[in-house]
N, C-alpha and C positions, 0 to 999 in steps of 0.2 A: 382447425378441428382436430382433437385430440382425445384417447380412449386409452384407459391404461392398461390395456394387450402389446405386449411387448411388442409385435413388431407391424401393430399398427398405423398408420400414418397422421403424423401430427406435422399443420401447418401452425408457423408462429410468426408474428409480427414483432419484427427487432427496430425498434425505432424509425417505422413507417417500411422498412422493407422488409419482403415474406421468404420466407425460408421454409421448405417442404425435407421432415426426414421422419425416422420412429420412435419409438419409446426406448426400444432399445439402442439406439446411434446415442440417445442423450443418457443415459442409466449403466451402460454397461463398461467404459473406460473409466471411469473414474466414477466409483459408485457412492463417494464420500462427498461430492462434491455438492452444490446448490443445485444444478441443474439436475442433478441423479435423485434429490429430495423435492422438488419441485414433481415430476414423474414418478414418484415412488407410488403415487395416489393415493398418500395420506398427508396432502396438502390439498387448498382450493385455490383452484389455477383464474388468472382472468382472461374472461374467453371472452369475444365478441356474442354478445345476444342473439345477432344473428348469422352470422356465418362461422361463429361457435372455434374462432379463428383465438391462439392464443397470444395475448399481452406482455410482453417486455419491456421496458419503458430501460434502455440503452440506445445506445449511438450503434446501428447496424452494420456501421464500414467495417468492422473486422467480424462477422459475426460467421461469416464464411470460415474463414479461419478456425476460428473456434470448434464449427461444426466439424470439418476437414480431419482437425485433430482428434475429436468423440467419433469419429469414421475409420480410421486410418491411423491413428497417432507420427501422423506427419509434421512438421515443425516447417514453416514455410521462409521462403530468404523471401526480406523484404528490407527494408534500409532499417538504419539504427532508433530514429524518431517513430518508425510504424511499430518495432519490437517495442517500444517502450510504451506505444500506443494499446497494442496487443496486450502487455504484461498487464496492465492495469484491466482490462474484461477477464483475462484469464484469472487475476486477483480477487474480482468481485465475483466471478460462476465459483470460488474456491477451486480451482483446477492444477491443481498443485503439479504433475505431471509435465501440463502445459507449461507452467512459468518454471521448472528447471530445464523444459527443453529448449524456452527462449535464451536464459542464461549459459547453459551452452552452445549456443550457437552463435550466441554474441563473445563468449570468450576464445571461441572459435576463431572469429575473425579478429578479434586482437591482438590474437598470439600471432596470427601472420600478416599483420602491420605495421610499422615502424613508427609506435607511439611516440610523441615528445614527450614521454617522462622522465622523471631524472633519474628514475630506482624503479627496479624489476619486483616481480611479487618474490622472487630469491633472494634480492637485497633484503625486503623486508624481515622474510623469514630470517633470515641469519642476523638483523639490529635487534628483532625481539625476542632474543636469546636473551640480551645485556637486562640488568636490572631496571633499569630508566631509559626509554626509550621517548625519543622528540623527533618527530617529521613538520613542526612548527613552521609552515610557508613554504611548505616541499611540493612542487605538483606529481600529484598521483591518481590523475584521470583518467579511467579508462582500465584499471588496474582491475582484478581481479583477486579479493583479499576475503574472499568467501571463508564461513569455517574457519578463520586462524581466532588464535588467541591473541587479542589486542586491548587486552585488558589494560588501565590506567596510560595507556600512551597519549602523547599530546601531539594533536593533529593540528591546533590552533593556526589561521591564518592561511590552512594549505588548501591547496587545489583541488577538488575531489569529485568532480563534473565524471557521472556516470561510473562512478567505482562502484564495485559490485563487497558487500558487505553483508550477504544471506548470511544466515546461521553464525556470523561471527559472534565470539566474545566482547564485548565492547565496553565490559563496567566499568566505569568510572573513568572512562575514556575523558579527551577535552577536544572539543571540536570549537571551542571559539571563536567567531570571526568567519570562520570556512563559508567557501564555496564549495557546495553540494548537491548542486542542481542536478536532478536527472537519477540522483542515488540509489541503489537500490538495498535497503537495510530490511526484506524480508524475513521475519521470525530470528531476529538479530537480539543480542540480550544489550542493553542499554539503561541497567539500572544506575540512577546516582550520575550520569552523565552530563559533561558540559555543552550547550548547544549556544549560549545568549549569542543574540546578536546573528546566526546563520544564515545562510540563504539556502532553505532545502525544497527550493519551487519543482513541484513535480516529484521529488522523492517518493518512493515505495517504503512505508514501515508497517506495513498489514503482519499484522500477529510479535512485531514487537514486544520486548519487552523495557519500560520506560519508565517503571518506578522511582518517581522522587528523582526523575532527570530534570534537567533545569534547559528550559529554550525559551525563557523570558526576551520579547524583541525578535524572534526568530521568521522568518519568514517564511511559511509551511504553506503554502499558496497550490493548489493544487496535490495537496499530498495526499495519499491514500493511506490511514490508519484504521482500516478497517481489522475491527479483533485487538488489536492494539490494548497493552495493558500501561496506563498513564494514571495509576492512582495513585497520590498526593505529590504529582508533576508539579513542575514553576512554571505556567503557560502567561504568565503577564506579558499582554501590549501583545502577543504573538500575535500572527494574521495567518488566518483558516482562512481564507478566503476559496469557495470551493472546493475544501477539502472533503474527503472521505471518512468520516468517525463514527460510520455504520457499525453497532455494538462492539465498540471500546467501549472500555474500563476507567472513566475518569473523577473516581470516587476520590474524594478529597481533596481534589487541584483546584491550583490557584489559576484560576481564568481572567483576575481583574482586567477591566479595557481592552480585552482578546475581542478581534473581528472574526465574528464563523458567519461571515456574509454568504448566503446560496452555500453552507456547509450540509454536509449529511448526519443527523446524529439520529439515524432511526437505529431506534433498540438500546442508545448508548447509558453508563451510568454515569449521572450526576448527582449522585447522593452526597450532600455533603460537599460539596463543591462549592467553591469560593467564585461570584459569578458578576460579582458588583460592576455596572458600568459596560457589561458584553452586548456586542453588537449582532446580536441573532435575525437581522433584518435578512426575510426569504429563507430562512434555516427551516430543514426537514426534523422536525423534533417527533414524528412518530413512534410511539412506545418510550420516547428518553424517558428516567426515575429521575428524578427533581428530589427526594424528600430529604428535608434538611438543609437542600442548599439555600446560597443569600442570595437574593435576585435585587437586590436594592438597586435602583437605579438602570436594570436593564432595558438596554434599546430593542425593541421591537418593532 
């Protein structure tokens, strides 16, 4: 039950479990956020008819978490699978805040562990000084390569499980072949980029930039692309399997034979989209633009 008087009390149902806090615990840390426009009360909330209880339709195991941080702006230790767990709620309430406090606090505990890498984020820094830069089957997992410029380097064949790539430069980067499970390429710029063939299950690229990249064959299984700019991307054969493409931008890509099996594409653009042969079986297409595209052949 919830009244949009700041400091109100609103109960919410997060994925069957009930959470009690106010308008203001959800509106006043981070007032840019979805949950701060959700309460702003120029939305319509889903509330129980009868116990006027409100609607979330997420997974409530970290929803604690979440609140803790719109309470307090505290950043909780929890192993490295739950921060990744976390990252992705904090991605979708837009909690921007929240997902740099995870990111440091994972870089945190990287720097005081004794990674098996073969090169420090200093070695990096000082190869991409040189004009041609190749880390090609170099493992650099775990790394913390946020923010650099990593423009045209070739990553091709390398290790890259859980390297952290926020706000990096990455045009025309070559990621070929990689293993990039777990990655986090948060509002990363990746225009023209090489992906075919990758493994990025679970990766983070919410607010990407991924113009006219190429991840034809890529394996993006659980990835979150939410806000994601992918227009006139090479997504052939790629597998969305459960991914997040809650309004991306994927105005003029090539999706032929792409599985967006149980993907999300409420809000997304497909105008103009190449779509021949896609496997939308269980796809959330609420609000998706169609117009233009070729649907010949789509599985449904």
């Amino acid at each position: 039950e919830c009244s949009n008087s700041f400091f109100s009390v609103c109960v919410l149902t997060v994925g069957g479990k009930k959470f009690s806090t106010t308008v203001d615990t959800l509106t006043n840390r981070e007032p840019h956020s979805m949950l701060a426009a959700m309460f702003s009360g120029r939305h319509t909330l889903y509330q129980d008819s009868d116990s006027g209880q409100v609607f979330v339709d997420r997974d409530g195991k970290h929803f604690r978490h979440v609140l803790n941080w719109m309470r307090d702006g505290v950043v909780p230790t929890l192993s490295d699978a739950e921060y990744l767990e976390l990252m992705r709620e904090a991605e979708y309430y837009q909690l921007l805040g929240l997902v740099e406090g995870i990111n440091s606090a994972l870089n945190k505990r990287k720097e005081a562990d004794d990674l098996d890498t073969e090169l420090t984020r200093t070695d990096i820094i000082k190869c991409i000084q040189s004009e041609r830069v190749r880390f090609r089957g170099v493992n650099l997992s775990g790394l913390d390569l946020s923010k650099l410029d990593l423009s045209f380097v070739d990553f091709s064949f390398a290790c890259l499980k859980n390297v952290f790539f926020s706000r990096a430069n990455l045009q025309c980067a070559k990621f070929k072949d990689v293993d990039a499970e777990g990655s986090i390429f948060h509002n990363a710029t990746l225009r023209e980029c090489e992906f075919t063939g990758a493994n990025l299950r679970g990766a983070v690229l919410a607010g990407a930039n991924l113009q006219s990249a190429n991840l034809q064959d890529a394996c993006l299984i659980d990835c979150s692309f939410c806000g994601a700019d992918l227009r006139t991307a090479h997504l052939q054969t790629a597998d969305f399997t459960n991914a997040n493409l809650e309004g991306a931008n994927l105005e003029g890509a090539n999706l032929k034979g792409a599985k967006l099996i149980n993907a999300n594409l409420k809000g997304a653009n497909l105008q103009r989209a190449y779509l021949r042969q896609v496997n939308f079986q269980n796809t959330l297409l609420d609000g998706v633009r169609l117009d233009g595209a070729n649907l010949h052949g789509v599985i449904r």
